[in-house]
N, C-alpha and C positions, 0 to 999 in steps of 0.2 A: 506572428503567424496568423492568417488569416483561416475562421472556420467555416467552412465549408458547409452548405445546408445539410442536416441531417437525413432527409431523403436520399442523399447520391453518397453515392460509393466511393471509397477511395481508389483510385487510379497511379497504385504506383509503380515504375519503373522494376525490371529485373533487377537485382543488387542493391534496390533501395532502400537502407536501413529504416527501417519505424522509429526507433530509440526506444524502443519495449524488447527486454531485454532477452526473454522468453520465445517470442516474436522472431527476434533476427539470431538466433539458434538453429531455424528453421532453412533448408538449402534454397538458393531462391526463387527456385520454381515454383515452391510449396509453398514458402512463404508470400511470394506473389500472388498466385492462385487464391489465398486467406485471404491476403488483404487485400484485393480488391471486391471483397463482400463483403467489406467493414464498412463501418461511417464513422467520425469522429466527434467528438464534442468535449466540451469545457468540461472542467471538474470545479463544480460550482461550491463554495465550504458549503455544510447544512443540508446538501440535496440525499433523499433515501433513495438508494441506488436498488438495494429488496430489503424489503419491509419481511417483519416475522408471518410465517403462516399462507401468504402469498406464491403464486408462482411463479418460479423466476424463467424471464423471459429471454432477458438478454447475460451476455458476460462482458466483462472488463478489462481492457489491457491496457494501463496508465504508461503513458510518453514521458511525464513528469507532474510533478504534484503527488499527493497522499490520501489513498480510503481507507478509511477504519471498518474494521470488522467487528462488533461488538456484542453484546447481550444483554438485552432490556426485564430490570426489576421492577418487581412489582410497585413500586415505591415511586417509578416514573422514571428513574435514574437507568445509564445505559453503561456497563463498564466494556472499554475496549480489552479486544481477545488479542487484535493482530493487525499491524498494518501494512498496507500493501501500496508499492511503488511501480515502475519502470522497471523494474527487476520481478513483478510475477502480476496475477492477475486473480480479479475477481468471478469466483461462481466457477471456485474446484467443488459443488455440490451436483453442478450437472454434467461436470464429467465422471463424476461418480455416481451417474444415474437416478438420481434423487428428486422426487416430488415437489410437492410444495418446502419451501422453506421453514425449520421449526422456530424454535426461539430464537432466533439468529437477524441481524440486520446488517445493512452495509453503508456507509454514509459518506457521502464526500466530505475532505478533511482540510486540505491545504489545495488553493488553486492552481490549476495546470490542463493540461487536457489526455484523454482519452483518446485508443478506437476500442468501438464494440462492433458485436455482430449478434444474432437471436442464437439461444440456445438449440435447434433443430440443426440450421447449419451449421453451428460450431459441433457438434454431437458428429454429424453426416461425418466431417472433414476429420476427425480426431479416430472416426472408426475404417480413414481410409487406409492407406497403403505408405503412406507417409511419418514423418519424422516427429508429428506434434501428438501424438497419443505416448512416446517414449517421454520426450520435454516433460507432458504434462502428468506423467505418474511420477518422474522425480520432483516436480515443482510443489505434488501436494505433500510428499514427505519432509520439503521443506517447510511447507507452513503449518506440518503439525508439529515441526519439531520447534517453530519459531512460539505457536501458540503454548506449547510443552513449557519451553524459557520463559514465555514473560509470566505462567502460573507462578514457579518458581521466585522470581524477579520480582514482583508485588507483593509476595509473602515475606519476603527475607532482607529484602535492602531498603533503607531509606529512601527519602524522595526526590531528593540530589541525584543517587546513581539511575534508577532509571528514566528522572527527568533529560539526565544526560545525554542517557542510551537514545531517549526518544529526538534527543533534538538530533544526535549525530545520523540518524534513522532518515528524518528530514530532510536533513540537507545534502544527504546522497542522493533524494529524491527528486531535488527540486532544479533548477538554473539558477545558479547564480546564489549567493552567501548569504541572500534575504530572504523571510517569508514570512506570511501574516499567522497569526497565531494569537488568539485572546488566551488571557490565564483561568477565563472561567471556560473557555472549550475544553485547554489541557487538563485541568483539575477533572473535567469531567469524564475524561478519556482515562486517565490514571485512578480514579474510584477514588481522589483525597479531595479535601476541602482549596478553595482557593486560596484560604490567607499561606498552608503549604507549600504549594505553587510559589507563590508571593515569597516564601524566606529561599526556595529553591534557587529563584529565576537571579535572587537579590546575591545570593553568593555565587552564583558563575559570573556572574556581572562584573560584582565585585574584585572576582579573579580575573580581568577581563579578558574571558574565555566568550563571553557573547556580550551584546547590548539588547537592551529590549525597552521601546517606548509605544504607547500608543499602539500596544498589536503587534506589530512587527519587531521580529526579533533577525538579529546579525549576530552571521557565526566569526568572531574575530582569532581563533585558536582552535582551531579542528584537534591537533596532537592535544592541545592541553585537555580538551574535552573528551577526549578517549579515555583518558590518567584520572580524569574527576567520574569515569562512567562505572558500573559495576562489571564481571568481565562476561554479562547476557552479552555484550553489544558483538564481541569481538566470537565468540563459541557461534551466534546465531549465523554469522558472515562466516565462520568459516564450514559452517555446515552447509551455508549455500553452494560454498564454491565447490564443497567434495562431492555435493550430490547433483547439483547441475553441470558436472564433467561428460555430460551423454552425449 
């Protein structure tokens, strides 16, 4: 898929799905009307989407690929709070009305692409008469219940289950059973060290429930990687599905 210069709008048809999941909830009037004030782009790994303390200008609605949501220690190190697919969006801070950004950052994680639009027009659109102000007050009860679980989930389970959870997370997000992923990003998404990582990635492997060389990791067992996951993966999806029934 070819992307389109960031200056121009997207142009798309009534009925035509986004694959932002959020997005095509919306009837397709509304949801037309929105996205033809969008633009789209790459979700680049590495790029800071809002930085701590800043103002956030734009929001995020991921097609495919993965942003982390995270929180920067003093020490340099940044532990992910939450991450976010094709199934919700980034900058539920300014649908909530909110200022500058506090400790808070957002980063692109696994490559894919994006639409955005500026926070003003997304604010206008969500305070009109339409269906994305209901979406988006059940969307952020999703992701506080998601960031709820994975507190829970890094305190209590070893590095297996939520390395699990996190890859099955991925590859709902992504096309296709491949995507790049170093052990020292993960490690540093999950708050452990890499050699962890490293004995985690080495026994799903070994179960061969995935492979992983040079970055790239393949999901070869989706069921068996549910069975090896703690049960965050399986509570978190079903809270989406109960509260995104709007």
């Amino acid at each position: 898929m070819s992307l389109p210069d960031e200056g121009t709008a997207m142009a798309e048809g009534a009925g035509t799905p986004t694959h932002n999941l959020l997005l095509d909830m919306l009837p397709n009037g509304e949801r037309t009307k929105l996205v033809t004030r969008m633009h789209r782009r790459a979700i680049t790994p590495h790029d800071m989407l809002h930085a701590p303390g800043q103002p956030q200008r734009e929001v995020y609605f991921p097609v495919n690929g993965v942003i982390s949501l995270m929180t920067p220690l003093e020490d340099g190190t940044a532990i992910e709070t939450a991450t976010i697919g094709r199934e919700g969006m980034v900058g539920v801070h300014a649908f909530l009305g909110g200022g500058p950004l506090g400790n808070a950052q957002a980063m692109s994680q696994v490559p894919g692409e994006m639409l955005f639009l500026g926070v003003d027009t997304f604010r206008a659109m969500v305070e009109g008469d339409g269906k994305l102000r209901t979406v988006m007050l059940a969307y952020t009860q999703v992701l506080f219940a998601q960031i709820a679980q994975a507190v829970a989930c890094n305190g209590a389970h070893e590095i297996q289950q939520p390395g699990a959870k996190w890859l099955l997370e991925t590859h709902g997000r992504v096309e296709g059973d491949q995507f790049l992923l170093t052990q020292e990003f993960l490690a540093d998404m999950l708050g452990v060290t890499r050699p962890s990582v490293s004995v985690a990635a080495h026994t799903l492997q070994a179960a061969r429930l995935i492979t992983y060389r040079r970055g790239r990791i393949a999901v070869l067992d989706r069921q068996g990687l549910e069975e090896a996951s703690c049960e965050c993966y399986a509570v978190v999806r079903q809270e989406y599905d109960r509260l995104m029934s709007v």
